[in-house]
mmCIF file of the N, C-alpha and C atoms, coordinates in Angstrom:
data_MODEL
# 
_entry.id   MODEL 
# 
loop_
_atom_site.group_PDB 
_atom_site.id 
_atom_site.type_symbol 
_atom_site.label_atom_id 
_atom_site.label_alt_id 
_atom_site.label_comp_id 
_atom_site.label_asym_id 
_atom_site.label_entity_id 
_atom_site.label_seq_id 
_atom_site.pdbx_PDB_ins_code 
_atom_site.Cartn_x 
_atom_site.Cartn_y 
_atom_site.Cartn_z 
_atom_site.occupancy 
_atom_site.B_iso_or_equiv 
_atom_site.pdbx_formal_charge 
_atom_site.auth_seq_id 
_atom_site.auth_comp_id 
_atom_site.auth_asym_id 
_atom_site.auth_atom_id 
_atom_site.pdbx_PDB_model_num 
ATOM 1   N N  . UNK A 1 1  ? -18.316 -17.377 -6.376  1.00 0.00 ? 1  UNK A N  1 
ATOM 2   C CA . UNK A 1 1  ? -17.804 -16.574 -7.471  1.00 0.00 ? 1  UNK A CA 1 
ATOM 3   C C  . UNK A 1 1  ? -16.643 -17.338 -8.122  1.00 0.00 ? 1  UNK A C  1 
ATOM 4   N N  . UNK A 1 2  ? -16.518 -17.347 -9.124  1.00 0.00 ? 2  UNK A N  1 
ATOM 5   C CA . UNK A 1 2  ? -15.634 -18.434 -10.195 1.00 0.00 ? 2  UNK A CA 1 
ATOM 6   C C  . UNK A 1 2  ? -14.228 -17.306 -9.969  1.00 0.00 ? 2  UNK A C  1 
ATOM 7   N N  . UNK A 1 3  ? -13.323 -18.219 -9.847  1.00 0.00 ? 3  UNK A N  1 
ATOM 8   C CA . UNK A 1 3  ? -12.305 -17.413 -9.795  1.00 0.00 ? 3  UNK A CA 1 
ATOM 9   C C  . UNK A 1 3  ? -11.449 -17.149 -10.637 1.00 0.00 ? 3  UNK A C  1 
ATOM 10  N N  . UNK A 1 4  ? -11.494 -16.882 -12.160 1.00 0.00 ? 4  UNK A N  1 
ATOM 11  C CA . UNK A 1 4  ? -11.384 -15.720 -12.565 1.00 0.00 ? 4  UNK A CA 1 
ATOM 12  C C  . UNK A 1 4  ? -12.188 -14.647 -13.181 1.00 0.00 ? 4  UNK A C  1 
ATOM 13  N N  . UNK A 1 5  ? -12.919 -14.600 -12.219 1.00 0.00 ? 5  UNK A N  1 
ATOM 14  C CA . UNK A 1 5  ? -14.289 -13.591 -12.562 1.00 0.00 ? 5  UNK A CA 1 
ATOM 15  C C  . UNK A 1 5  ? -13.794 -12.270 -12.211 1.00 0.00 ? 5  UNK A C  1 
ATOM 16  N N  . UNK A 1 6  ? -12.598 -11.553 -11.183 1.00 0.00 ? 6  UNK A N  1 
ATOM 17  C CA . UNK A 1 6  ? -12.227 -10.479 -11.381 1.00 0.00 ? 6  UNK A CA 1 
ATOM 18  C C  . UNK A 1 6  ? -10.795 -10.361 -12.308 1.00 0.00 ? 6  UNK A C  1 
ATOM 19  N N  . UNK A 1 7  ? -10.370 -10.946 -12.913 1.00 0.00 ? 7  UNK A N  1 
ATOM 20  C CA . UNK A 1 7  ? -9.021  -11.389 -13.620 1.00 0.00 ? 7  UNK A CA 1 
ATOM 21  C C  . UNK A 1 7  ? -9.397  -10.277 -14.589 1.00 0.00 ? 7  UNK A C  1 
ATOM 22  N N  . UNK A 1 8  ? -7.950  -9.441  -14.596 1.00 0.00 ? 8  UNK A N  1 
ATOM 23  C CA . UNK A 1 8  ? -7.674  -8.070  -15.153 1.00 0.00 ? 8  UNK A CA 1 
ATOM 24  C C  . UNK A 1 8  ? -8.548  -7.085  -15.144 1.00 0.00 ? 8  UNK A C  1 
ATOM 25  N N  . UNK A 1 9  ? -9.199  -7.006  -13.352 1.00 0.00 ? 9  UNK A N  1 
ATOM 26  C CA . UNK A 1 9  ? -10.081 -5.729  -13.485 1.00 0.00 ? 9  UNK A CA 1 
ATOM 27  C C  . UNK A 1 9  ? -8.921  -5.205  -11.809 1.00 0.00 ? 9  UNK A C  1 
ATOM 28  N N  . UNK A 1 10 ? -9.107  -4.049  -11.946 1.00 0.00 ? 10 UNK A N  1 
ATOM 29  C CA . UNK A 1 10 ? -8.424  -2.918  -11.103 1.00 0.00 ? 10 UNK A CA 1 
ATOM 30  C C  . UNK A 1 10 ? -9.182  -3.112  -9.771  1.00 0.00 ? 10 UNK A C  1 
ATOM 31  N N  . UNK A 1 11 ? -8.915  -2.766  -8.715  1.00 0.00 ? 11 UNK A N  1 
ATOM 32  C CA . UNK A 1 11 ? -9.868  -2.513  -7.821  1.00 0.00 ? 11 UNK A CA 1 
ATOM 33  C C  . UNK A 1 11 ? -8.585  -1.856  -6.725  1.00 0.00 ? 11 UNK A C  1 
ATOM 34  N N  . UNK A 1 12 ? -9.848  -0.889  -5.858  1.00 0.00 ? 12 UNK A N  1 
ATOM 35  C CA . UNK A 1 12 ? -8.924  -0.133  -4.994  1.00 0.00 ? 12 UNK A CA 1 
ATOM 36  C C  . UNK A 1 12 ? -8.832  -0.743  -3.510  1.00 0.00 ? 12 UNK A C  1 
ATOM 37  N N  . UNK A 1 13 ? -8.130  -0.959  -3.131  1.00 0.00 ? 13 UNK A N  1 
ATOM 38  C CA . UNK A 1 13 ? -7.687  -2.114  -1.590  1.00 0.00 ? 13 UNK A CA 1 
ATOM 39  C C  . UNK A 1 13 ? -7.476  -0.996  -0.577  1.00 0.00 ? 13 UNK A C  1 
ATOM 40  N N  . UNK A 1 14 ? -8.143  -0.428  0.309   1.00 0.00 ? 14 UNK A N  1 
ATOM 41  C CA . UNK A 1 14 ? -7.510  0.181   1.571   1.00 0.00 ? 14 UNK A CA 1 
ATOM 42  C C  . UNK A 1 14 ? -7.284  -0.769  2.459   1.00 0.00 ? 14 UNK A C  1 
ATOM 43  N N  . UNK A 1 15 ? -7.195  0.066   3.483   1.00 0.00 ? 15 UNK A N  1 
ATOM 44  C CA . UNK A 1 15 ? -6.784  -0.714  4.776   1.00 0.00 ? 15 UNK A CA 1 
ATOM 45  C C  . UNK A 1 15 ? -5.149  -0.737  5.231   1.00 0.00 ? 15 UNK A C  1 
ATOM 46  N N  . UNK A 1 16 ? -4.335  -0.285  4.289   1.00 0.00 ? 16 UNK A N  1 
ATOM 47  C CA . UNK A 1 16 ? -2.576  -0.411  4.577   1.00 0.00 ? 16 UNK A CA 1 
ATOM 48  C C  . UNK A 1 16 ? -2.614  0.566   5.224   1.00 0.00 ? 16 UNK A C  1 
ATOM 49  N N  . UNK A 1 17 ? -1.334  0.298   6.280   1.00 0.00 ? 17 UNK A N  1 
ATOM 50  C CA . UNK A 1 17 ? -0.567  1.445   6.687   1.00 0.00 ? 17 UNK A CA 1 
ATOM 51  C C  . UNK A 1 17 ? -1.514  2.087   8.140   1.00 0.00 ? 17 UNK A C  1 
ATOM 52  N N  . UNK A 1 18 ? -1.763  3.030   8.038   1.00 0.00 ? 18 UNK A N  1 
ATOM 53  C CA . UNK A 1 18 ? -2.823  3.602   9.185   1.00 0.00 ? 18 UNK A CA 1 
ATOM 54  C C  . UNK A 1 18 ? -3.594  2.695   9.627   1.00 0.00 ? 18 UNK A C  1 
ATOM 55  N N  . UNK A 1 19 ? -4.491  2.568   9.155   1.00 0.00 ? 19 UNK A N  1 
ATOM 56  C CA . UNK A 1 19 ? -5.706  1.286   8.890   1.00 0.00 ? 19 UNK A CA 1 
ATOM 57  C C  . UNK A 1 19 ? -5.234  0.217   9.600   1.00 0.00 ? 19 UNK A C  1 
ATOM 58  N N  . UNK A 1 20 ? -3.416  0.070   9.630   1.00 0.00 ? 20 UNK A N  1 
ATOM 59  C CA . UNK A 1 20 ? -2.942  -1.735  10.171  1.00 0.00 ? 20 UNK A CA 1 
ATOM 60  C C  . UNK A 1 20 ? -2.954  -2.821  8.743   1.00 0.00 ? 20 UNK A C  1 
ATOM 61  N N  . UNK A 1 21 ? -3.242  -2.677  7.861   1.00 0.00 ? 21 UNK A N  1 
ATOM 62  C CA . UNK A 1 21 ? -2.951  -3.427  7.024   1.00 0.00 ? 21 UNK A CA 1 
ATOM 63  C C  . UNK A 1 21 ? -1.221  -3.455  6.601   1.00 0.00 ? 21 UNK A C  1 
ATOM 64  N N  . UNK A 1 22 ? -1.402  -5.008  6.013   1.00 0.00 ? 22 UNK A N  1 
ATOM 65  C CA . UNK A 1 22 ? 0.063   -5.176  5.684   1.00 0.00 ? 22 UNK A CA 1 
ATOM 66  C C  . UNK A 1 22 ? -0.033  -5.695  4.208   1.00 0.00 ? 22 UNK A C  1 
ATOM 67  N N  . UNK A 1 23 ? 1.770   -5.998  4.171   1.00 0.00 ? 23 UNK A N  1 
ATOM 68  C CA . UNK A 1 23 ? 1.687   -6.487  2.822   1.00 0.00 ? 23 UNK A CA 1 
ATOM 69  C C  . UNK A 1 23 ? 1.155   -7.917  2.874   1.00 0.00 ? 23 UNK A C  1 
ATOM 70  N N  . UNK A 1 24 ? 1.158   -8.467  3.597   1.00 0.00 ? 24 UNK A N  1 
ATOM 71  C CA . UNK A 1 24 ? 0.735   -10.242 3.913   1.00 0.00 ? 24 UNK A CA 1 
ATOM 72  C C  . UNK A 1 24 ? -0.935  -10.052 3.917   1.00 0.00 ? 24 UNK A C  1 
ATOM 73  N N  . UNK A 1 25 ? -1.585  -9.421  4.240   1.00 0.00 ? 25 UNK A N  1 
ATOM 74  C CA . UNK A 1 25 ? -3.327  -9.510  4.500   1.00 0.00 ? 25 UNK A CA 1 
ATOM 75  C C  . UNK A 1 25 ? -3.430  -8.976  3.030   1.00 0.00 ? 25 UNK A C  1 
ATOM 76  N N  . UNK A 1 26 ? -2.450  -8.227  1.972   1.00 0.00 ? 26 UNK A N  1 
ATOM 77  C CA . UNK A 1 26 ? -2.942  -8.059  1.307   1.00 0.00 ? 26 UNK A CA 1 
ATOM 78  C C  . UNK A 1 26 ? -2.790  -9.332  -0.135  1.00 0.00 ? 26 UNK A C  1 
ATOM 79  N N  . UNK A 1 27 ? -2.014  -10.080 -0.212  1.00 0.00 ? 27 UNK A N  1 
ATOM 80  C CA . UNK A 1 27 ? -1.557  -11.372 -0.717  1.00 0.00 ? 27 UNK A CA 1 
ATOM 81  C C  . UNK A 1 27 ? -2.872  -11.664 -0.962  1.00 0.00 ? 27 UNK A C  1 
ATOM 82  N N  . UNK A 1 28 ? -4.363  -12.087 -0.831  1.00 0.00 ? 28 UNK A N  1 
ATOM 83  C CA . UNK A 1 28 ? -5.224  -12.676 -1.362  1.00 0.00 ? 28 UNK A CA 1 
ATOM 84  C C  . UNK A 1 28 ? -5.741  -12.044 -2.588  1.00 0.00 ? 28 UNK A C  1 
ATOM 85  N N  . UNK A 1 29 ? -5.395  -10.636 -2.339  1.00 0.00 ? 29 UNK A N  1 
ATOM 86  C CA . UNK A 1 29 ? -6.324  -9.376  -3.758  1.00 0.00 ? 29 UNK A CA 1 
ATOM 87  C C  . UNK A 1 29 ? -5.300  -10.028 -4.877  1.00 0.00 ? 29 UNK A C  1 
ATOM 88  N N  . UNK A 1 30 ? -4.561  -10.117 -5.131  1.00 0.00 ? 30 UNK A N  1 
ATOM 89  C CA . UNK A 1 30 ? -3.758  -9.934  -5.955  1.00 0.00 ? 30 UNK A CA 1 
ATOM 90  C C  . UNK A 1 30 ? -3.279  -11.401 -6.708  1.00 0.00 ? 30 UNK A C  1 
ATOM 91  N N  . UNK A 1 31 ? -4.109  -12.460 -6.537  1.00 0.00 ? 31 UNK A N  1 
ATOM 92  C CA . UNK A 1 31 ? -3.649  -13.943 -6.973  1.00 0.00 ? 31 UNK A CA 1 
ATOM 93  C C  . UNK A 1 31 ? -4.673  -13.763 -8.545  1.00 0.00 ? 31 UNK A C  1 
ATOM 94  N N  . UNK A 1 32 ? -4.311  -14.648 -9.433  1.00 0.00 ? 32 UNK A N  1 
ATOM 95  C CA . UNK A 1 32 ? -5.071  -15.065 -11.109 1.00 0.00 ? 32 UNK A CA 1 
ATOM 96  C C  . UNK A 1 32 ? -5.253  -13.393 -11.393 1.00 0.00 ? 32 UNK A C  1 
ATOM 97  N N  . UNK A 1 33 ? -4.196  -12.697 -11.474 1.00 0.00 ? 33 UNK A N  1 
ATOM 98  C CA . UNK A 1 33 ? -4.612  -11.526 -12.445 1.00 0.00 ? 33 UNK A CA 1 
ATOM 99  C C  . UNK A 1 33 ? -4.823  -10.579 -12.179 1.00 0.00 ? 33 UNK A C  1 
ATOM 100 N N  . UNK A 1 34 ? -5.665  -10.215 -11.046 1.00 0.00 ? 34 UNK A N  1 
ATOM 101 C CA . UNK A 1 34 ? -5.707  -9.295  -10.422 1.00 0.00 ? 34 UNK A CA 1 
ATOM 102 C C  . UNK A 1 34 ? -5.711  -8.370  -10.037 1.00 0.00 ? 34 UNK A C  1 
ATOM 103 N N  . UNK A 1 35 ? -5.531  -6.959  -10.485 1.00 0.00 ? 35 UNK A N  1 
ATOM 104 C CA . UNK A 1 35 ? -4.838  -5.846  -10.293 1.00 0.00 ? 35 UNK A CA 1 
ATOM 105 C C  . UNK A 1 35 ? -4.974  -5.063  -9.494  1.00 0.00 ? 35 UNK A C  1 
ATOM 106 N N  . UNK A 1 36 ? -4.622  -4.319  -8.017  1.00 0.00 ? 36 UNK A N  1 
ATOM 107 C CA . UNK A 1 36 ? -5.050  -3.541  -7.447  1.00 0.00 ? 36 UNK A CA 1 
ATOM 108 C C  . UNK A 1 36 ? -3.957  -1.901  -7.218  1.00 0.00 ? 36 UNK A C  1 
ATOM 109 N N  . UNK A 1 37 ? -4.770  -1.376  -6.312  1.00 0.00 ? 37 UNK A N  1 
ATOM 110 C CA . UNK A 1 37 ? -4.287  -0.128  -6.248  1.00 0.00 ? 37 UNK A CA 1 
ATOM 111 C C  . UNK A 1 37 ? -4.218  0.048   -4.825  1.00 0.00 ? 37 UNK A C  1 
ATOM 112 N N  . UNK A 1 38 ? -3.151  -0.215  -4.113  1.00 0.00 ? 38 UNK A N  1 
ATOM 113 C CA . UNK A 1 38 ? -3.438  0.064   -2.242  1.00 0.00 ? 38 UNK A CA 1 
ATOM 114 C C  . UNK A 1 38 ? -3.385  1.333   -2.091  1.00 0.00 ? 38 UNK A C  1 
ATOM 115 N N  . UNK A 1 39 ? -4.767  1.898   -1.288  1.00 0.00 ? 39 UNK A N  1 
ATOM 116 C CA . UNK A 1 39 ? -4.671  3.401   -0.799  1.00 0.00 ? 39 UNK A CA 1 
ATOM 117 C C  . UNK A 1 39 ? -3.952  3.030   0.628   1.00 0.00 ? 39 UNK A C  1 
ATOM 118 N N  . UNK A 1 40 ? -2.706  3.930   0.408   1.00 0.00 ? 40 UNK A N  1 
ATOM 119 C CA . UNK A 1 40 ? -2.286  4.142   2.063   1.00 0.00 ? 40 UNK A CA 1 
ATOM 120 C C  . UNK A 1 40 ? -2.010  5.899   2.228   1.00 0.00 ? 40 UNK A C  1 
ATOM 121 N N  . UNK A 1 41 ? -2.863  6.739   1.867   1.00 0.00 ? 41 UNK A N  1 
ATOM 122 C CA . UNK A 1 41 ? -2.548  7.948   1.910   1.00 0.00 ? 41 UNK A CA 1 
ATOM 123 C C  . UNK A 1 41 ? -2.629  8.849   3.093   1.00 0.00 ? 41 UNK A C  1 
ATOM 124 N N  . UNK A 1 42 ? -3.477  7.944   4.576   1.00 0.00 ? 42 UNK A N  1 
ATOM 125 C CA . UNK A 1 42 ? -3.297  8.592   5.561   1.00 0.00 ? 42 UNK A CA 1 
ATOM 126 C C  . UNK A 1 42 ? -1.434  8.179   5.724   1.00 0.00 ? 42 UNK A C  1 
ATOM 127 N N  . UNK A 1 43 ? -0.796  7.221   5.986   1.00 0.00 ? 43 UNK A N  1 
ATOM 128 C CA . UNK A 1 43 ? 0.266   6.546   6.267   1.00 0.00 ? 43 UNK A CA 1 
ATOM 129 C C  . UNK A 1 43 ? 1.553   7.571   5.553   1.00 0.00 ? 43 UNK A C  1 
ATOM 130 N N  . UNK A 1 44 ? 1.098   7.861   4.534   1.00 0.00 ? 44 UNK A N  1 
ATOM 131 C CA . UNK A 1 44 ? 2.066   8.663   3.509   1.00 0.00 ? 44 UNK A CA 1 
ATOM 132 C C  . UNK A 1 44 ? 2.366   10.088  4.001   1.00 0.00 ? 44 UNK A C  1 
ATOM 133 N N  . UNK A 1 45 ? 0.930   10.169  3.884   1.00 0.00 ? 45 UNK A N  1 
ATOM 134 C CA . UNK A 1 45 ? 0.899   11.968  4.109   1.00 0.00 ? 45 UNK A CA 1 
ATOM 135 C C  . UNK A 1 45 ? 1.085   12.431  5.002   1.00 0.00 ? 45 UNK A C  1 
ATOM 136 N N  . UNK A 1 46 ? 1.205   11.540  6.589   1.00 0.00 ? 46 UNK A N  1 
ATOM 137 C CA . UNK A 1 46 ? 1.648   12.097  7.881   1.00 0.00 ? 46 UNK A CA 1 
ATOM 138 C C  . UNK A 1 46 ? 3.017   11.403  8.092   1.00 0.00 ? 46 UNK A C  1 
ATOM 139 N N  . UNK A 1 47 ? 3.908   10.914  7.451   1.00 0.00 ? 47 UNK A N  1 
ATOM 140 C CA . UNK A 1 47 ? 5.224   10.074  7.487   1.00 0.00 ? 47 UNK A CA 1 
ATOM 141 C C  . UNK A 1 47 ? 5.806   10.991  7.966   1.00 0.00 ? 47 UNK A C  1 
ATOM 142 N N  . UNK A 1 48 ? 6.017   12.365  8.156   1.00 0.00 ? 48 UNK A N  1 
ATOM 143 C CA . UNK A 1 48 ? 6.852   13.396  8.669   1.00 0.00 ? 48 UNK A CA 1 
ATOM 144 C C  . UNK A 1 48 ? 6.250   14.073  9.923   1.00 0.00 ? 48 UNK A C  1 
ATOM 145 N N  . UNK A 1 49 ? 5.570   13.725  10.318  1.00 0.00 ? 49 UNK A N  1 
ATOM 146 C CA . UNK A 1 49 ? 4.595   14.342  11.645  1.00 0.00 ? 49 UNK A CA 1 
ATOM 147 C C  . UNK A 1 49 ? 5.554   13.389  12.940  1.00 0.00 ? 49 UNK A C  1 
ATOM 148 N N  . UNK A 1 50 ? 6.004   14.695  13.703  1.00 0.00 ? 50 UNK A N  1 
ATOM 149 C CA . UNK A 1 50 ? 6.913   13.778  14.764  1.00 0.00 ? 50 UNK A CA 1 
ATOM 150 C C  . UNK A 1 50 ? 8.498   14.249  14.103  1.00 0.00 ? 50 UNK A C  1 
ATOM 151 N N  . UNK A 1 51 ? 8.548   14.179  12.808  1.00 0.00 ? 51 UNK A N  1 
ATOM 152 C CA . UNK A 1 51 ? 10.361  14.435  12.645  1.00 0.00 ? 51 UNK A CA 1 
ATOM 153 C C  . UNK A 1 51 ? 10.761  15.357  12.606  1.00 0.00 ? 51 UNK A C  1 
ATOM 154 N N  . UNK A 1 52 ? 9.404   16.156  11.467  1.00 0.00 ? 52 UNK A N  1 
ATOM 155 C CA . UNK A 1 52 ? 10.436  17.400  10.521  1.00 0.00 ? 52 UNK A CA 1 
ATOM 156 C C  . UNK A 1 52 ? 8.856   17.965  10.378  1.00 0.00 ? 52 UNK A C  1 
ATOM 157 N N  . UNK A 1 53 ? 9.204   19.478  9.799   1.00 0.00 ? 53 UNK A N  1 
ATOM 158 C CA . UNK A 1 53 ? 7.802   19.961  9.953   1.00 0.00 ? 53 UNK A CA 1 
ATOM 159 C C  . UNK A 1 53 ? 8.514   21.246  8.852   1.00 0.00 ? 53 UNK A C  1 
ATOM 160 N N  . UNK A 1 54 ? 9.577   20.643  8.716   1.00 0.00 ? 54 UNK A N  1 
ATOM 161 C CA . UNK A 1 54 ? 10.564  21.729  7.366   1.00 0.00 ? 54 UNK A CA 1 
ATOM 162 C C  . UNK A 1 54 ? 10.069  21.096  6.179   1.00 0.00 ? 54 UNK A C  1 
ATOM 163 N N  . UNK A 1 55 ? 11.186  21.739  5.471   1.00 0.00 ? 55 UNK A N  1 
ATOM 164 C CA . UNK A 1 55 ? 11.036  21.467  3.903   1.00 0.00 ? 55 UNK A CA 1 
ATOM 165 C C  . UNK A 1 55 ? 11.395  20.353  3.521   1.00 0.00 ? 55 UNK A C  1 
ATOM 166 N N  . UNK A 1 56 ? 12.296  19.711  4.097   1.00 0.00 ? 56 UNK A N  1 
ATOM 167 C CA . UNK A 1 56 ? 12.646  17.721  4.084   1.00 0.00 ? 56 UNK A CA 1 
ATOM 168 C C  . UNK A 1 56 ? 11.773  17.085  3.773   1.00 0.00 ? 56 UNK A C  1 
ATOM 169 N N  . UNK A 1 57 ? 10.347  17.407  4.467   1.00 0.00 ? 57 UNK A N  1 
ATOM 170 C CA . UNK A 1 57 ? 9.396   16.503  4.624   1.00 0.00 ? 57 UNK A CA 1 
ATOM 171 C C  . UNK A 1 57 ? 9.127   15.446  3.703   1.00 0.00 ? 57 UNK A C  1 
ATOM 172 N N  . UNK A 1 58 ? 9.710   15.796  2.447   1.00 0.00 ? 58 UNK A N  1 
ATOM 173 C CA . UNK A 1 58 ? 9.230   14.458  1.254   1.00 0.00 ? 58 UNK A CA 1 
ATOM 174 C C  . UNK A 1 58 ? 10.232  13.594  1.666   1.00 0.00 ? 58 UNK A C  1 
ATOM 175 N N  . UNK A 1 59 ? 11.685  13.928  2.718   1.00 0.00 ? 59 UNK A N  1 
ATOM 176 C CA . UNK A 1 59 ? 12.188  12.415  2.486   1.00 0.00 ? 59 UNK A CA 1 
ATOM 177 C C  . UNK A 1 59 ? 11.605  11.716  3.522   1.00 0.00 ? 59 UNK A C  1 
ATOM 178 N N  . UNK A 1 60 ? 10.997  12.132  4.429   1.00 0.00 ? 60 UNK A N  1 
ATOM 179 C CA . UNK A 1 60 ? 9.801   11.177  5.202   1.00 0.00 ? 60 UNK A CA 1 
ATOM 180 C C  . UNK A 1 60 ? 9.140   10.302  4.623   1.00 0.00 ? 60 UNK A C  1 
ATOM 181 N N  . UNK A 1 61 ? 8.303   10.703  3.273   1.00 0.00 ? 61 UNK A N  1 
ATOM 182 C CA . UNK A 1 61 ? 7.477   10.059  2.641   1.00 0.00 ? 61 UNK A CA 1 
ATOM 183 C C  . UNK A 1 61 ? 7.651   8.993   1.668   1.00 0.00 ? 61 UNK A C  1 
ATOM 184 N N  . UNK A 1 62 ? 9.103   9.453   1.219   1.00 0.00 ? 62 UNK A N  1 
ATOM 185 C CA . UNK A 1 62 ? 9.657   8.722   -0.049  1.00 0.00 ? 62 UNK A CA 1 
ATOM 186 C C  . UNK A 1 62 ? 10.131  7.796   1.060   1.00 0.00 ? 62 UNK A C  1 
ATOM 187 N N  . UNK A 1 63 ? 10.441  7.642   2.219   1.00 0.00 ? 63 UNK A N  1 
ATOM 188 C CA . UNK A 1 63 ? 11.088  6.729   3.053   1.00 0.00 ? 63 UNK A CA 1 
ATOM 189 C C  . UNK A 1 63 ? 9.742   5.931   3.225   1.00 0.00 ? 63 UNK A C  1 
ATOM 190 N N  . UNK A 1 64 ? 8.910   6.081   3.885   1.00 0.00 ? 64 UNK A N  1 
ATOM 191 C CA . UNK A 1 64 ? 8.145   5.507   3.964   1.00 0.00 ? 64 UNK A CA 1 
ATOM 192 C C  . UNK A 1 64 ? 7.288   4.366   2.698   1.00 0.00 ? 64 UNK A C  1 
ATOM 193 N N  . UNK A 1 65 ? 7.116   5.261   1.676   1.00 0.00 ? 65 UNK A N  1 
ATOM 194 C CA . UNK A 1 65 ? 6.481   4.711   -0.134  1.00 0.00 ? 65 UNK A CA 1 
ATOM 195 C C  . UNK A 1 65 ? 8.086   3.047   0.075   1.00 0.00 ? 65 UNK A C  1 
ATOM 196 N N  . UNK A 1 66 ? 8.734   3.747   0.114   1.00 0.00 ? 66 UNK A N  1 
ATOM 197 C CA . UNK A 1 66 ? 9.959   2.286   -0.330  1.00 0.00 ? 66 UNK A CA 1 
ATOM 198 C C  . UNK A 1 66 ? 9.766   1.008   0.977   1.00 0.00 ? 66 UNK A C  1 
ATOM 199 N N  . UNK A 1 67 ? 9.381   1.391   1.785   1.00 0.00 ? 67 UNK A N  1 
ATOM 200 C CA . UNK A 1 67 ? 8.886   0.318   3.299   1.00 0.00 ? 67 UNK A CA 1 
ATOM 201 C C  . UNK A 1 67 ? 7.796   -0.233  2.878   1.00 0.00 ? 67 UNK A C  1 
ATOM 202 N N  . UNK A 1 68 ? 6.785   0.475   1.984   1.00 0.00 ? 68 UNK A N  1 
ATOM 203 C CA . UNK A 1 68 ? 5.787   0.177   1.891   1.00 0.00 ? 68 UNK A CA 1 
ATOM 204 C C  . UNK A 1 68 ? 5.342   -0.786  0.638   1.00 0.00 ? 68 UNK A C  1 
ATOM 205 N N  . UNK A 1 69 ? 6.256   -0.458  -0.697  1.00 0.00 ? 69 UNK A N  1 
ATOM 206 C CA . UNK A 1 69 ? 6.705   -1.343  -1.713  1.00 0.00 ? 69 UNK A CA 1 
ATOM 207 C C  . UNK A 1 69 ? 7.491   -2.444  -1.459  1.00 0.00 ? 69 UNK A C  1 
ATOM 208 N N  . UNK A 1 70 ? 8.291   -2.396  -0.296  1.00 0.00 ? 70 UNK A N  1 
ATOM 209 C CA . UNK A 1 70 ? 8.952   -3.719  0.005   1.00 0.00 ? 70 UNK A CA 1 
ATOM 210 C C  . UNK A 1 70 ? 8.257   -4.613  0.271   1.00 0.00 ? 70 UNK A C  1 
ATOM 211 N N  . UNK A 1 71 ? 7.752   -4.028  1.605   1.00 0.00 ? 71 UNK A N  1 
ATOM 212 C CA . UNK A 1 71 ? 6.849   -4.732  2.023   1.00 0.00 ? 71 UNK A CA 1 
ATOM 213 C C  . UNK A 1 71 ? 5.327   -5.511  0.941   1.00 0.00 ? 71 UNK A C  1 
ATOM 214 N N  . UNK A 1 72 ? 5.068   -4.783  0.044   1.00 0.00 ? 72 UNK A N  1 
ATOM 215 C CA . UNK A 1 72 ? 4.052   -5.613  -0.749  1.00 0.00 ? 72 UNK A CA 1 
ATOM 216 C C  . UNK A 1 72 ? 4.764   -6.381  -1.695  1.00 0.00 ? 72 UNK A C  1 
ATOM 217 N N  . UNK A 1 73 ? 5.596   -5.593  -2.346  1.00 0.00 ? 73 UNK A N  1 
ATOM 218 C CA . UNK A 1 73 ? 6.282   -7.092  -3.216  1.00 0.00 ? 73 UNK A CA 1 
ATOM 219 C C  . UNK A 1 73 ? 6.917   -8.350  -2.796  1.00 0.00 ? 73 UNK A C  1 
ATOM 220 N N  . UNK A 1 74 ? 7.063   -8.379  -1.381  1.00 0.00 ? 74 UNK A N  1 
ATOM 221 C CA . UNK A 1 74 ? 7.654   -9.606  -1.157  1.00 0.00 ? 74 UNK A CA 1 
ATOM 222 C C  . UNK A 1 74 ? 6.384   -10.404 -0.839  1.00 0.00 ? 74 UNK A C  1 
ATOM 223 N N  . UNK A 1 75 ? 5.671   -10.138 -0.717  1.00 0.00 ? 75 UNK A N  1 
ATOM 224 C CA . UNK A 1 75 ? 4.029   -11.014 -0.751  1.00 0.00 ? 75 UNK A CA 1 
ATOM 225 C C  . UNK A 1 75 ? 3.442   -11.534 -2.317  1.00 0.00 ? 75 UNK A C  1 
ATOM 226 N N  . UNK A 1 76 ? 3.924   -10.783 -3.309  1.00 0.00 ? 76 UNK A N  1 
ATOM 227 C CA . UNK A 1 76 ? 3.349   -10.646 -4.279  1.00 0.00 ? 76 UNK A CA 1 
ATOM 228 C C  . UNK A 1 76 ? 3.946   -12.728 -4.806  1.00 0.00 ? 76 UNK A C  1 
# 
């Protein structure tokens, strides 16, 4: 496949987070253009399971979303 044959098309990447994916395994989707979308929504949506089971619960998640953006942009 010629490589820029997916250059500026979207595609959806699982595997982060739950799954064991990182921001480093994900470094190949994203070279000449690229665009993706990482599903990590098991990883997200249970970020508060174990802490809080109150009304806090989004700062579980928002804690987690910023670990999880770090972590991919420094690959990028």
């Amino acid at each position: 496949m010629p490589k820029d044959c997916l250059k500026h098309t979207f595609l959806l990447i699982p595997g982060y987070g739950a799954q064991g994916g990182t921001g480093r395994d994900l470094m190949p989707f994203f070279k000449n253009g690229v665009c993706g979308v990482v599903n990590a929504s098991r990883s997200l949506l249970t970020a508060h399971k174990g802490k809080t089971e109150a009304e806090d619960f989004d700062i579980y998640i928002r804690k987690a979303v910023e670990i999880m953006h770090k972590d991919i942009v420094q690959w990028l």
